[in-house]
C-alpha positions in Angstrom: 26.6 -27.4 -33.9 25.3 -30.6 -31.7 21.4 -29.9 -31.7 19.7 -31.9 -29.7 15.6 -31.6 -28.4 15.3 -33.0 -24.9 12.2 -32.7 -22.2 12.4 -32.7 -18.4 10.3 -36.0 -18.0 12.6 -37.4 -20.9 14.9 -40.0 -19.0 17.1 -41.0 -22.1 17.6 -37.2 -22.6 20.0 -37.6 -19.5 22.1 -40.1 -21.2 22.6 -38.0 -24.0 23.9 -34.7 -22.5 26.4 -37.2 -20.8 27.3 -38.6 -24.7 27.3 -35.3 -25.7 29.3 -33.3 -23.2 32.0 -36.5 -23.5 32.4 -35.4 -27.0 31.9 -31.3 -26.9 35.1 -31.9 -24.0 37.2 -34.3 -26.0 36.8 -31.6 -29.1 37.3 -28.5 -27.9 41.0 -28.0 -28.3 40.2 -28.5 -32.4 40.3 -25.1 -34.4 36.7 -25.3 -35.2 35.4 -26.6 -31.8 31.6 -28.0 -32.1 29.1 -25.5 -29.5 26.1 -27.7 -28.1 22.8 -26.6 -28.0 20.1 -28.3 -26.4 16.3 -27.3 -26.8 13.5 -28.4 -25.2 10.8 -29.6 -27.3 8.0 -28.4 -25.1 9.2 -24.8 -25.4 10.5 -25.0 -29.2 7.5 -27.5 -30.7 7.5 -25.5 -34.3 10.6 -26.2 -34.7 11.1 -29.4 -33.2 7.8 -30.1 -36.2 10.1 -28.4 -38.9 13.0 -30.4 -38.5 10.9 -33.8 -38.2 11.5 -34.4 -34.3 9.0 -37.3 -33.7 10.5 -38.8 -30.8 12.8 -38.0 -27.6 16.0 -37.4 -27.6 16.7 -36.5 -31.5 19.8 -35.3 -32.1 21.3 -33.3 -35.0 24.8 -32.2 -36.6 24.6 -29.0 -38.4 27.5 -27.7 -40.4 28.4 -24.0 -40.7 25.7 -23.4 -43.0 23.5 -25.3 -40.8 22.6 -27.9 -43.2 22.1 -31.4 -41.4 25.2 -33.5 -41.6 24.3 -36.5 -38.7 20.8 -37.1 -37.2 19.9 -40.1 -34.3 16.5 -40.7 -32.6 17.8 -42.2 -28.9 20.6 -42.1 -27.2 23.9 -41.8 -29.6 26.8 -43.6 -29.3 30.1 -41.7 -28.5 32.0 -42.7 -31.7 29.5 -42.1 -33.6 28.7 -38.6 -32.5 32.7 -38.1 -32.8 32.8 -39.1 -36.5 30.2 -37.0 -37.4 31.9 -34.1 -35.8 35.2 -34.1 -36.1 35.7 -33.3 -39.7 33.4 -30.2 -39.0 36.2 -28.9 -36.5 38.7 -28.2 -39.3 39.3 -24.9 -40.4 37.4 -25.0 -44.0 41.0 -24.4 -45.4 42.1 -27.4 -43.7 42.9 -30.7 -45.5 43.4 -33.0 -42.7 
């Protein structure tokens, strides 16, 4: 899963559902593609607290069993998104 908290008055938060839809399209003919959520920290502020959000955009990887595999505070770069996802889209079978 890409995670990532966003507001309406966040400007940067623009920039990264660009990065983020770049990547989610690039991936999505993998067996395991990633699915992108996006939250909005004004309507999700427990959890947003819970997962240590202290500024906009954050943005997480989760694995499978939803345990944080890539976190960024601002805008992330493609790559870097990329490497952090791609070996999540393997089947957990898969070796390559």
């Amino acid at each position: 899963v890409l995670l990532h908290f966003s507001a309406d008055w966040c400007g940067p938060c623009a920039a990264v559902r660009r990065v983020a839809g770049q990547v989610i399209d690039r991936l999505e003919g993998t067996p395991v593609p990633p699915v992108e959520v996006e939250l909005d920290i004004d309507e999700y502020p427990a959890l947003a607290r819970e997962l240590g959000v202290m500024s906009l955009p954050t943005t997480f990887v989760l694995d499978r069993d939803r345990v944080e595999r890539f976190r960024v505070s601002g805008v992330p770069t493609a790559p870097d998104l990329e490497g952090a996802l791609t070996p999540l889209t393997r089947t957990p079978d898969s070796k390559s």
